[in-house]
C-alpha positions in Angstrom: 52.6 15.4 20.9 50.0 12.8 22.4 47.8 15.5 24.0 47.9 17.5 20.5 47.2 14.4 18.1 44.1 13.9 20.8 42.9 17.4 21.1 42.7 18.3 17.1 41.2 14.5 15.8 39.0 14.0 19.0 37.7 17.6 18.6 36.6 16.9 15.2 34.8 13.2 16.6 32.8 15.7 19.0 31.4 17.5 17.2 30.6 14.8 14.3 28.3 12.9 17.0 26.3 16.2 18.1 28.7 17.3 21.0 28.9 21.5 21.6 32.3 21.4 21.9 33.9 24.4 22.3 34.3 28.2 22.2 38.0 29.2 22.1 39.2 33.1 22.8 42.5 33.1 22.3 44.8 36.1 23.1 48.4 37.0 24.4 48.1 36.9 28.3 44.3 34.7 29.0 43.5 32.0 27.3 39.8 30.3 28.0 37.9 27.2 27.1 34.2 26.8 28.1 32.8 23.4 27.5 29.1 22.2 26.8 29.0 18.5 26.5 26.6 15.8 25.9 27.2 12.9 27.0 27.5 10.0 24.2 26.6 6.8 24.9 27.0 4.5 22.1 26.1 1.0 22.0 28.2 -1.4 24.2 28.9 -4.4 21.4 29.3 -1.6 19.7 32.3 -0.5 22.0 33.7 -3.9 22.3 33.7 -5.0 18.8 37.1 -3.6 18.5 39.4 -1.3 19.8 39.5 0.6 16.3 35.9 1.0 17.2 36.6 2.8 20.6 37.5 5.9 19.2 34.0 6.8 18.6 32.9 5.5 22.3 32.0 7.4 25.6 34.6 8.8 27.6 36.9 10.0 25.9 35.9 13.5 25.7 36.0 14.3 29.2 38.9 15.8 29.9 40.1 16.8 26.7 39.1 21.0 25.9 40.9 21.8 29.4 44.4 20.9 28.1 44.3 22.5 24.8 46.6 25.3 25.5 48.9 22.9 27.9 48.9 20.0 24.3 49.5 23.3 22.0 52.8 24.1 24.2 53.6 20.3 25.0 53.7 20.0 21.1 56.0 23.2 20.0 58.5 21.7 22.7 58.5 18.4 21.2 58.3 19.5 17.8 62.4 19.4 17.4 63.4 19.8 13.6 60.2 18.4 12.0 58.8 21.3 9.4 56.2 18.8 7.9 54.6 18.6 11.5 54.8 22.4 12.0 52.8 23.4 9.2 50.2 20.5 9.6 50.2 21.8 13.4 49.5 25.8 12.5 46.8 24.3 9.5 45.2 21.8 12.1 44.8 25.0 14.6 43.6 27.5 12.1 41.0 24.7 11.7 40.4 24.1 14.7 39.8 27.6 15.6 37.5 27.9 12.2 34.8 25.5 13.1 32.5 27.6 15.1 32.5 30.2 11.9 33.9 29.1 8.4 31.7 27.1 5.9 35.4 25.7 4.8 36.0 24.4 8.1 32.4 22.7 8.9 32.5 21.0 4.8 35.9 19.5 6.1 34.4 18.0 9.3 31.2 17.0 8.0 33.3 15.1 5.2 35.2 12.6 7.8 33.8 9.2 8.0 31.5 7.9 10.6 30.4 5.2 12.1 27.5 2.8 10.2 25.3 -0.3 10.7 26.2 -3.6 9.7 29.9 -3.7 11.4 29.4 -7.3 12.0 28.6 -7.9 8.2 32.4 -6.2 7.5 31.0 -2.5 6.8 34.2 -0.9 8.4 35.1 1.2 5.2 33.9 4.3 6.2 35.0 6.9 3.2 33.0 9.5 4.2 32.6 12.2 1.1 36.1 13.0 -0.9 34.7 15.6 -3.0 33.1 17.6 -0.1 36.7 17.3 1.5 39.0 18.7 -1.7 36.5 21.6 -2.6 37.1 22.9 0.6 39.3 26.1 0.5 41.0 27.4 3.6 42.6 30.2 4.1 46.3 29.4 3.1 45.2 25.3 2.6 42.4 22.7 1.3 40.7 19.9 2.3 42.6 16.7 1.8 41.3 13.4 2.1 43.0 10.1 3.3 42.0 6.8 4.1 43.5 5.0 7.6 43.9 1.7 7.5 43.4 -0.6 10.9 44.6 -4.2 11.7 42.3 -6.5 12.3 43.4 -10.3 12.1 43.3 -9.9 15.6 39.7 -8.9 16.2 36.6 -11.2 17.0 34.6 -11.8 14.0 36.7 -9.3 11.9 39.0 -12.4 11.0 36.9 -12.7 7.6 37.1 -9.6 6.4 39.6 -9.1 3.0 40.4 -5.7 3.2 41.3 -3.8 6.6 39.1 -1.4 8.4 39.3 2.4 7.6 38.1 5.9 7.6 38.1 8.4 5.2 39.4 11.6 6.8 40.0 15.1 6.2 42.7 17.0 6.9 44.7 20.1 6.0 46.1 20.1 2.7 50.1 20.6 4.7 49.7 17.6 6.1 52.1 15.2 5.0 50.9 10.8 5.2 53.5 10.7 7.8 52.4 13.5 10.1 48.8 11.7 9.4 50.6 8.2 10.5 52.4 9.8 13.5 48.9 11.7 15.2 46.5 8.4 14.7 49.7 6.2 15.9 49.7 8.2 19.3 45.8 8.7 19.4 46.0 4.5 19.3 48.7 4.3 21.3 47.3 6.4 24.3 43.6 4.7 23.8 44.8 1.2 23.5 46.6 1.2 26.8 44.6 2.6 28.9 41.5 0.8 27.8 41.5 -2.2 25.2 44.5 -3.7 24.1 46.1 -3.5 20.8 45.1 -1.8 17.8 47.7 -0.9 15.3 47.3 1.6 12.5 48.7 -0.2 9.0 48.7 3.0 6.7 47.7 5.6 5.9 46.8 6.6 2.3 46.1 10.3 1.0 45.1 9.8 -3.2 46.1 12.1 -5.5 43.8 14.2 -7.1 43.4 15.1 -11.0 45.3 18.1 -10.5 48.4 16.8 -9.0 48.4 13.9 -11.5 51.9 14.3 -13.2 52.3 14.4 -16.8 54.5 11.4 -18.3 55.9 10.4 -21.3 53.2 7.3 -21.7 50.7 10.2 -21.8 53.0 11.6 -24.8 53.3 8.5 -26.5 50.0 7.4 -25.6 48.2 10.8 -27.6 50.5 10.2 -30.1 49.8 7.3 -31.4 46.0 7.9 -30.9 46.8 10.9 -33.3 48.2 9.3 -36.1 45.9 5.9 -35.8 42.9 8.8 -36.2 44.9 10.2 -39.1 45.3 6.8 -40.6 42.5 6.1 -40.4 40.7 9.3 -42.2 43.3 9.1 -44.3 42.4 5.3 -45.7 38.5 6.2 -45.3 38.6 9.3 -47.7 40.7 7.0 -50.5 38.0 4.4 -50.4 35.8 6.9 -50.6 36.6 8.5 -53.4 38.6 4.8 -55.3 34.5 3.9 -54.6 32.8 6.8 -56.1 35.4 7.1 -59.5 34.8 3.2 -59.9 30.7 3.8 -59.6 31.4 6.4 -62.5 33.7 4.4 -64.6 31.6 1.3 -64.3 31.0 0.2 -67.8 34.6 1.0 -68.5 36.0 -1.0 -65.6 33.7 -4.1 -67.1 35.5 -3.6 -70.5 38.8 -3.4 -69.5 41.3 -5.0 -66.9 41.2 -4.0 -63.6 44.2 -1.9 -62.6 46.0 -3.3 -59.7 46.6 -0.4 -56.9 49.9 0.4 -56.2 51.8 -1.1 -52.6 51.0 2.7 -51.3 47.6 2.6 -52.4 46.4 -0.5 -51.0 48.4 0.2 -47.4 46.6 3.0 -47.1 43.5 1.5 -48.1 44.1 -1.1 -45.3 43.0 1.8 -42.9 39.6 2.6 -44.4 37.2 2.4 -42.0 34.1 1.7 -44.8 36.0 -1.6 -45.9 37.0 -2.7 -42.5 33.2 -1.8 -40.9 31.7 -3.7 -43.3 33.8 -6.8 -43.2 33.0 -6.2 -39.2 29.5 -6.2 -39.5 28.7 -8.5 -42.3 26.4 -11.4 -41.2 27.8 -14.2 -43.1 30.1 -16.7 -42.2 33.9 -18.0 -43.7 33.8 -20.6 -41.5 31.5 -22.9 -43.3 30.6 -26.1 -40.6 32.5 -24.7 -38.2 30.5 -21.6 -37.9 29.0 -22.7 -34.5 32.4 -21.8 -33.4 31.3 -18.3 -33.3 28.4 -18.5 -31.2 30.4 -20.9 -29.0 33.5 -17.6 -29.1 30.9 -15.1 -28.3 29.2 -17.0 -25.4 32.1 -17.7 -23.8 33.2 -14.1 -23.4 29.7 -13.1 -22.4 30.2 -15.8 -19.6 34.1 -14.2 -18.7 32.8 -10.4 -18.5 29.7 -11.8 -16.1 32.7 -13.6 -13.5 34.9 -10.1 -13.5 31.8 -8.5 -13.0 30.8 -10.3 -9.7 34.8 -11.0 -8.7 36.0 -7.3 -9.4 32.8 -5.9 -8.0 33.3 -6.8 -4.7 36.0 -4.0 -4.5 33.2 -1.4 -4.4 30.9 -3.7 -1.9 30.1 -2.0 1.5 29.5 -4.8 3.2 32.4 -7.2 2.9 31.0 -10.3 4.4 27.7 -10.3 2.4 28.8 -11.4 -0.6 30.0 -14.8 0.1 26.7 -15.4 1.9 25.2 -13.7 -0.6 27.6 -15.5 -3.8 26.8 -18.8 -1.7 23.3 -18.9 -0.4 21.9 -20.2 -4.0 23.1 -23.0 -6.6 21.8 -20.7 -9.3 25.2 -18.8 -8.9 27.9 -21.8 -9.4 28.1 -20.8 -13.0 29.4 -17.1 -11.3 31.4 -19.0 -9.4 32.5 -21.6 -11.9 33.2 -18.9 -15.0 36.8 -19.3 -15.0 35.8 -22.3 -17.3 35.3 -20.4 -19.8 39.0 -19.4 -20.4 39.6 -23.2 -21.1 36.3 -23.0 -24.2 38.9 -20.6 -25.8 42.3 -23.0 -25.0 40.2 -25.7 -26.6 39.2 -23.4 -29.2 42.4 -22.0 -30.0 43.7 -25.8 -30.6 40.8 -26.7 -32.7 41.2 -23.9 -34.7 45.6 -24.3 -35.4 45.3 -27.9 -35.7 42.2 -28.0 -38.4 43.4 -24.9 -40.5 47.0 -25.8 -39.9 46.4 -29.4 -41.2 44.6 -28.0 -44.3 47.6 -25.6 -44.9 50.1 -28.8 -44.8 48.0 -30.8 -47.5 48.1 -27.5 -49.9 51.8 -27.1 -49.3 52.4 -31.0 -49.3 53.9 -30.6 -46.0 55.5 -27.0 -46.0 55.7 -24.8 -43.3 57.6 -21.5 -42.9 57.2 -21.5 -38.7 59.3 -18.2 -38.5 56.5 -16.7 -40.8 53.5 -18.5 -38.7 55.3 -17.0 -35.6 55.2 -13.5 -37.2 51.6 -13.8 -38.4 50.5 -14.6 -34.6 52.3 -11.9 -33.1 51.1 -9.1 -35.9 47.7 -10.7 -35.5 47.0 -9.9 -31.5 49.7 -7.4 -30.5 49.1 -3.9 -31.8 45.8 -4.0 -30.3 46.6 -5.0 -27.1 50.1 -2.8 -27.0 48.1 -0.2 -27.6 45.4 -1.0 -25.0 48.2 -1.7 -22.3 50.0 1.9 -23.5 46.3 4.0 -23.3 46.2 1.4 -19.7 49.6 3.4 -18.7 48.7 6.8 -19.6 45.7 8.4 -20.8 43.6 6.3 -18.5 44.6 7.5 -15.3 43.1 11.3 -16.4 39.8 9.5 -16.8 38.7 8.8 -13.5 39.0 10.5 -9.8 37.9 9.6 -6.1 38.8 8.0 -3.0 39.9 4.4 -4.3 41.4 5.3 -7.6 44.8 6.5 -7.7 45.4 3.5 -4.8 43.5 0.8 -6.4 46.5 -1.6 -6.2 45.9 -3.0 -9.9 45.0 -0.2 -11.7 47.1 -0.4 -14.9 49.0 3.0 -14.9 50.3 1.8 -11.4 51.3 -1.8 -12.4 52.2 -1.3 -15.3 55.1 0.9 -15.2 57.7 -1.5 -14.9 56.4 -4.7 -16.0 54.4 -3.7 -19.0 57.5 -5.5 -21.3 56.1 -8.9 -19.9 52.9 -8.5 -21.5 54.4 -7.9 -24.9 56.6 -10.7 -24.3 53.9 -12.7 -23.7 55.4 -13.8 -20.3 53.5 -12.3 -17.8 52.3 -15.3 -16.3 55.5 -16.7 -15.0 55.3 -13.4 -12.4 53.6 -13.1 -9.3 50.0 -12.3 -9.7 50.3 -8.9 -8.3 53.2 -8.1 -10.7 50.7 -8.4 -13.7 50.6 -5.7 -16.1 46.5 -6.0 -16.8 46.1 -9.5 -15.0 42.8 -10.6 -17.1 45.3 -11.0 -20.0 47.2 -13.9 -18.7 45.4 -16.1 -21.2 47.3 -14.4 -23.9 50.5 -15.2 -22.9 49.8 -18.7 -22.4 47.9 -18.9 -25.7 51.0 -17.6 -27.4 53.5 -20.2 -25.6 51.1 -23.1 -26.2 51.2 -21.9 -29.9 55.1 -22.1 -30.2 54.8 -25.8 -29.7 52.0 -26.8 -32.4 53.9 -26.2 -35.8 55.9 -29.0 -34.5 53.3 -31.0 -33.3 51.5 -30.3 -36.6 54.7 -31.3 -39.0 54.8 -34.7 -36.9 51.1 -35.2 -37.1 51.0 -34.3 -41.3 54.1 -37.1 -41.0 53.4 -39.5 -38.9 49.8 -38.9 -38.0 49.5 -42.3 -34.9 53.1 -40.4 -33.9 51.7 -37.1 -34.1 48.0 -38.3 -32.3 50.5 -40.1 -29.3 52.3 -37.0 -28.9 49.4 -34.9 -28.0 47.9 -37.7 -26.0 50.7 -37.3 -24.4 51.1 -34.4 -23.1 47.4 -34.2 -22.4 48.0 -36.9 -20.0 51.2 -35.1 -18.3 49.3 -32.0 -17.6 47.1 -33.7 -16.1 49.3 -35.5 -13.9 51.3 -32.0 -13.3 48.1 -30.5 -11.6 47.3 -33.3 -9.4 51.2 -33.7 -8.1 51.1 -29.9 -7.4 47.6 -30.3 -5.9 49.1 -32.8 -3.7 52.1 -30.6 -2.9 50.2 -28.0 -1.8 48.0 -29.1 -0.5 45.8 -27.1 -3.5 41.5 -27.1 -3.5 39.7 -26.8 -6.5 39.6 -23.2 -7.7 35.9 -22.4 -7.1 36.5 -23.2 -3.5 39.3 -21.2 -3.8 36.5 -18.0 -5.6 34.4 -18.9 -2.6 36.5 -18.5 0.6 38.0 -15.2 -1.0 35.7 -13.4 -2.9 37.4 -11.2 -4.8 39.8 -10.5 -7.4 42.6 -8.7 -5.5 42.4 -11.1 -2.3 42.4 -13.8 -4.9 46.0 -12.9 -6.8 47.2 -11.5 -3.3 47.2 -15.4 -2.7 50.4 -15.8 -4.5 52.6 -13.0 -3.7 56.2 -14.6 -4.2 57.8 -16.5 -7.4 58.2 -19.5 -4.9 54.8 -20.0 -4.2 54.0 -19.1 -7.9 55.6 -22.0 -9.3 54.9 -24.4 -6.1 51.0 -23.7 -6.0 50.1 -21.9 -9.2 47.7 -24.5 -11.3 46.0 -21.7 -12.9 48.3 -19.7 -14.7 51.4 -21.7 -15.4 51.3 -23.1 -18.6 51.9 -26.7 -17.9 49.1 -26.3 -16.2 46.9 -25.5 -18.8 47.9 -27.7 -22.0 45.4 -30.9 -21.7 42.5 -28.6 -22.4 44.8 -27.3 -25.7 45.5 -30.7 -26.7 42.1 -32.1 -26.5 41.5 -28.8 -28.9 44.2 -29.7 -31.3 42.8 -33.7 -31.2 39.4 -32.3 -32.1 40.3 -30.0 -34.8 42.1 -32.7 -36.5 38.9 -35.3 -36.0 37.5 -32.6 -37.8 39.8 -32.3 -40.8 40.5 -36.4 -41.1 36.4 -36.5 -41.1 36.2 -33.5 -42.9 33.9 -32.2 -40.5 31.1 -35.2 -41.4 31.5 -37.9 -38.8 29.4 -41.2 -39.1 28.1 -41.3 -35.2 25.5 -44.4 -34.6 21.7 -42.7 -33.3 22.4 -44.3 -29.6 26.0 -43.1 -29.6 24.5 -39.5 -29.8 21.7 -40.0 -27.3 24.8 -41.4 -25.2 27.3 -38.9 -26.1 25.1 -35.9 -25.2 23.3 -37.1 -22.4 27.1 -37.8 -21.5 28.1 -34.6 -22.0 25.5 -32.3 -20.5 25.7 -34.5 -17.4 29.8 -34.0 -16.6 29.0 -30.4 -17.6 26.2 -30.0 -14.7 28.4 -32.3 -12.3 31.5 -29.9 -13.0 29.6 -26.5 -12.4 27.0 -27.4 -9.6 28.6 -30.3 -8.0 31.1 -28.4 -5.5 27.3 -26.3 -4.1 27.6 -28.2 -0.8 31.0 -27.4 -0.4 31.1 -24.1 -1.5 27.7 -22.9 0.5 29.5 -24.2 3.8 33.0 -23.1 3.1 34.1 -27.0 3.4 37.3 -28.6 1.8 37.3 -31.3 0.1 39.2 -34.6 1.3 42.9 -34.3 -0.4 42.5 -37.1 -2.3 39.3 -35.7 -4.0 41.1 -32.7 -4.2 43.8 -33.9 -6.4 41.4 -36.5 -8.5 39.2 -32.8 -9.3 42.0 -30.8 -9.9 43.3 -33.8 -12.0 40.4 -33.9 -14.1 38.0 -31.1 -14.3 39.4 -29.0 -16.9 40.0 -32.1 -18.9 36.7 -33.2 -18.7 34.9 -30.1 -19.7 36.9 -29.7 -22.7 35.8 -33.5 -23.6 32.4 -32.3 -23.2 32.9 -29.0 -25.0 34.6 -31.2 -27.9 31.8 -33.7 -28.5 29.4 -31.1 -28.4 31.3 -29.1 -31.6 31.9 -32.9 -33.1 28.2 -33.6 -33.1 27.0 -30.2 -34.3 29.3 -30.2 -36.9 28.6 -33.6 -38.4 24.8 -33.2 -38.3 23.8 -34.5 -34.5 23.5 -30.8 -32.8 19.6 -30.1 -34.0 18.7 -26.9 -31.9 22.1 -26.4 -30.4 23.6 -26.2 -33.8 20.8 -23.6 -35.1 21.4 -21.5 -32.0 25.1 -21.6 -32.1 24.9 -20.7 -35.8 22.7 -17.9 -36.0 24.0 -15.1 -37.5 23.8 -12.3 -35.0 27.0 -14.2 -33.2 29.0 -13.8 -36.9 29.6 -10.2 -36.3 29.6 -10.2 -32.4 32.8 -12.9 -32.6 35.0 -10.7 -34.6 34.8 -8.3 -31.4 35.9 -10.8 -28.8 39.8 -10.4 -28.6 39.2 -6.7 -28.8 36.0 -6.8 -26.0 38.6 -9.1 -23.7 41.3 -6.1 -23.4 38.7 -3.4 -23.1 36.3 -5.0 -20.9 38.0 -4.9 -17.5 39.2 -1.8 -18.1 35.4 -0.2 -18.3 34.2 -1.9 -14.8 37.7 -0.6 -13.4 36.4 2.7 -14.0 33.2 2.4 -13.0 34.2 0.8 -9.7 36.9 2.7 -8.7 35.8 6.0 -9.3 32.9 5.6 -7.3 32.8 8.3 -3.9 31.4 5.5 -1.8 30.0 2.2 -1.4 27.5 -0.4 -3.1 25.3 -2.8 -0.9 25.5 -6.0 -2.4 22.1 -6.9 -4.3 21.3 -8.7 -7.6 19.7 -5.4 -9.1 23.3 -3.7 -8.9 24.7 -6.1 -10.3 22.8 -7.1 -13.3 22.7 -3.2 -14.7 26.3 -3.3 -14.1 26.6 -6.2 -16.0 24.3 -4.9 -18.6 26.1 -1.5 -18.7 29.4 -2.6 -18.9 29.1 -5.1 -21.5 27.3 -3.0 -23.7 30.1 0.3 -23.4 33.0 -2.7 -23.7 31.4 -3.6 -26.6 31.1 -0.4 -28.1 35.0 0.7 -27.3 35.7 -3.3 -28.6 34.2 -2.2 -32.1 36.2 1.1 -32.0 39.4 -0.6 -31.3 38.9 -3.5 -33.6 37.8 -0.6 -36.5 40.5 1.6 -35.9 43.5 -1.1 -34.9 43.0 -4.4 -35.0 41.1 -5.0 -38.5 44.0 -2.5 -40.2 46.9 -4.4 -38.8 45.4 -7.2 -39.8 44.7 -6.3 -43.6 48.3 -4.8 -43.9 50.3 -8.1 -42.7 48.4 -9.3 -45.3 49.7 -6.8 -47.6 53.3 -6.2 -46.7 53.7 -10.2 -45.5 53.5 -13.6 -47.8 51.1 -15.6 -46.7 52.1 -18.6 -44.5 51.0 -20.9 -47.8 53.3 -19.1 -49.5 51.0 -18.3 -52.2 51.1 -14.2 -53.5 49.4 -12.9 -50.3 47.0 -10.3 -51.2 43.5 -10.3 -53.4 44.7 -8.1 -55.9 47.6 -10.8 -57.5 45.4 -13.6 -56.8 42.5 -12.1 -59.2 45.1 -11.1 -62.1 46.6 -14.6 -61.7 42.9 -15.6 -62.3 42.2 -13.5 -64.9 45.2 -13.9 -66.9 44.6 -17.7 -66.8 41.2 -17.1 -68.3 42.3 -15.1 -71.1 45.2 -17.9 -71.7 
């Protein structure tokens, strides 16, 4: 077995590095091997960088054309009842034996991986070409690339490195991962003895390719749905259509007389029109009167969450693994990359501005009513048929939309998470799993959004009640989230999260961090919701400043001079002032640990909330006229749609890619540029074709959470038949 797992691999590593290796003749009663060799001399570091390394180095070839026929008997004797290694040994010698003639056999060798610069940098992923490896045809198999997977922890300056060494390598199509694992294991086995040490082959991987892609019933489901939202959605765009042309027509008549209020069918359908809901899209103006800023503020912030996935989710396609933390490190221009996991907490704050102004505003009209059963049913119609249908394409249809090396093994691709845990998501619970376990792990803010807003119609009812008990309450619990990071920070011990972006660059090595529920809910001060609600609670505080000020707060001129200069300084501190730690890959003293992790979130949201105060009551000047310019109007309405899509797009760029990026700022910003621009054209489709119609038919088929009648139509006959009274 050894001396055939040498012969057919090592073979194939001759002639890669220009060796003439061999002419077989092969018949029943002589069999002869003549051997031309150069000899190959690569660099010594080289050679004792690793033992994985040594494969490639001099020597090895010596001795090993002269035992062919001896390794080809030594392997039918040992072969015993495996037929998985008997046809990947008759496909490996029909290979073998084609190299010196057959195209098919030289596009299978010259597609194996090999050896590069910059080993010392991490570039150890050697993927060689996949497509030159399947479009090879033998004669009764193809080409059929894997990917083997070396240890390293044990290596000399290989100790950094996030993902293992590899190779991309070719092999007969018969050849089964374990027949792959059992030849590199002896190849390693034999080489590490007699020369280096240990050198242990992890895994080996062999993707699947479009064609064997099996067909499942989320792709049934999946096209299905996509059918009959199409249909829906033709449907309710030819109605308006034609409602708008007979109404153009019978336009002095319709001025006469009463409108005629559509029937329940009628205006379900028209909920679906894509005319009505494109314009309301795209319309520049604003419902949200002084609070418009809030839109420029919502826009921003997502803009600032696609450019961290970009850099963190990027670095699965970097060649060079240990560039980009020098390279993510080496200037303070890039804290705000590092640092962009603040803007989650703009939309926690956001979110609690937004249910404690307009739910305070509902309580006066109601004189303190609330159905919370209906509010609960409004939130959960308003987000999830978009994103069930996002995570349901995510399972099926998205997996026929992309090939390559990396991307039926990309560990979070959705259709592979998914499977079993996508319930979580539409539970909005996938946050209290491990971080691996997360059915598309960039929407763990929705689930905590959705628990945080279970508490506030009882925070809002005590508040409209008792408003000092109401404002205690959320002080509160402000103050006990705060204290709930810094005790786990303790326990940990736990850094501050940009160190934590900074030592492991990278969005899988990051989540791979927490792999078990007991370190989930022992270390986790990201996800957990407890973890989270200061930041909501200064939101809800604000948006109730807001309503008891109705947005028009008397602040003295040196207050505001204070309060911004205030404000933009704690906002530079937080984002730039962990550089010199971050650049050197230092921790901070425990203590400051747990004061930061104490404090950081709950300052910015401070900062974040004077800064919507002042704009909002008059002291904002040129933020306010930026943040309410009327371009960010339209782009807001696509945020909650452009969050589900957006990660989705780079995981399709990046993971269908046949090899590897360097890591430069050019690459970078055009996929930045690209990526946001084709999320936010798939964000407008979705929120035409999904979102906007769900919206407009709760509306429809659901009272409104006032309690009022709860669609236009009622409310202007109501109006009308007053004025005729």
């Amino acid at each position: 077995m050894r001396f055939f797992c040498e012969t057919n691999l090592l073979l194939l590593l001759c002639f890669f590095y220009g060796n003439n290796c061999l002419e077989v003749v092969d018949d029943s009663s002589q069999k002869t091997v003549e051997k031309q060799s150069t000899e190959f001399k690569p660099n010594e570091e080289f050679i004792a960088f690793s033992p994985f390394m040594q494969l490639f180095s001099d020597g090895y070839f010596d001795d090993i054309l002269g035992t062919v026929v001896q390794a080809v008997k030594s392997l039918d004797e040992n072969m015993g009842e495996e037929p998985d290694m008997k046809t990947c040994r008759r496909q490996w010698l029909t290979f073998i034996n084609d190299l010196q003639s057959q195209p098919y056999a030289l596009r299978m060798a010259d597609s194996w991986g090999r050896k590069q610069s910059g080993i010392l940098d991490g570039n150890v992923e050697w993927m060689g070409n996949y497509y030159e490896c399947i479009e090879a045809k033998g004669p009764d198999f193809n080409g059929k690339w894997c990917q083997a997977f070396m240890d390293h922890k044990h290596e000399p300056n290989m100790d950094q490195l996030s993902r293992p060494p590899s190779v991309g390598i070719c092999v007969p199509s018969g050849c089964s991962e374990n027949s792959i694992k059992k030849i590199f294991r002896e190849i390693l086995s034999f080489k590490s003895n007699i020369k280096t040490g240990n050198t242990t082959l992890l895994n080996v991987q062999c993707p699947l390719t479009t064609e064997q892609l099996e067909w499942s019933a989320a792709d049934t489901l999946g096209i299905a749905v996509t059918c009959v939202v199409i249909v829906l959605n033709l449907i309710g765009t030819f109605v308006d259509f034609i409602t708008r042309r007979n109404n153009t027509k019978d336009n002095y008549a319709t001025k006469s007389q009463p409108t005629k209020r559509p029937r329940l069918l009628t205006k379900m359908v028209l909920c679906f029109s894509m005319i009505s809901n494109g314009e309301k899209l795209l319309t520049t103006n604003s419902s949200g009167g002084s609070l418009g800023i809030l839109n420029g503020i919502r826009f921003l912030s997502t803009a600032w969450v696609a450019l961290g996935h970009v850099f963190m989710d990027g670095q699965m396609g970097i060649a060079y693994l240990l560039s980009p933390k020098r390279y993510l490190k080496s200037k303070i221009v890039f804290m705000p990359i590092i640092n962009f996991y603040y803007s989650v907490d703009t939309f926690f704050l956001l979110g609690g501005l937004l249910v404690s102004y307009l739910g305070m505003k509902q309580l006066t009209t109601t004189n303190g009513r609330m159905n919370i059963a209906l509010t609960y049913i409004h939130r959960f119609i308003r987000i999830t048929p978009a994103y069930a249908y996002v995570i349901l394409f995510s399972m099926g249809i998205l997996k026929w939309l992309g090939s390559g090396p990396q991307w039926s093994n990309y560990p979070l691709l959705p259709h592979y998470v998914c499977q079993d845990v996508w319930w979580t998501n539409l539970l909005y619970v996938s946050n209290f799993f491990p971080s691996l376990n997360m059915c598309m792990a960039w929407c763990w803010y929705l689930a905590v959004d959705m628990q945080f807003y279970l508490l506030t119609p009882f925070i809002l009812l005590a508040t409209y009640r008792w408003p000092r008990v109401g404002i205690s309450l959320m002080v509160f619990i402000a103050i006990a989230s705060m204290a709930v990071c810094g005790i786990l920070s303790a326990l940990g011990p736990i850094q501050p999260f940009a160190l934590i972006i900074s030592q492991n660059i990278g969005l899988l090595n990051i989540l791979s961090d927490i792999p078990t529920y007991d370190m989930k809910f022992r270390y986790d001060i990201y996800f957990l919701p407890w973890a989270r609600l200061h930041v909501y609670m200064i939101g809800m505080l604000t948006g109730y400043v807001l309503f008891a000020t109705k947005g028009k707060l008397t602040i003295p001129k040196w207050l505001v001079v204070l309060g911004w200069l205030a404000s933009a300084g704690s906002c530079f501190a937080i984002i730039f002032g962990l550089y010199p730690q971050t650049s050197t890959d230092t921790d901070l003293d425990t203590g400051l640990a747990i004061i930061y992790n104490a404090f950081e979130r709950p300052v910015y949201g401070l900062c974040l909330s004077w800064m919507i105060i002042a704009c909002t009551s008059g002291y904002g000047g040129p933020v306010t006229k930026f943040l309410n310019w009327k371009i960010f109007n339209p782009l807001s309405r696509l945020t909650f749609s452009f969050y589900l899509v957006h990660c989705l797009v780079l995981i399709v760029y990046l993971v269908n890619r046949n090899n590897m990026i360097h890591c430069q700022t050019i690459d970078f910003i055009f996929t930045y540029i690209g990526s946001f621009f084709i999320s936010l054209a798939l964000a407008f489709l979705l929120c035409l074709t999904i979102e906007w119609p769900t919206m407009e038919l709760a509306k429809v088929l659901l009272p409104s959470k006032r309690g009022d009648p709860s669609n236009r139509y009622e409310k202007s006959d109501q109006k009308k038949l007053l004025k005729q009274r």
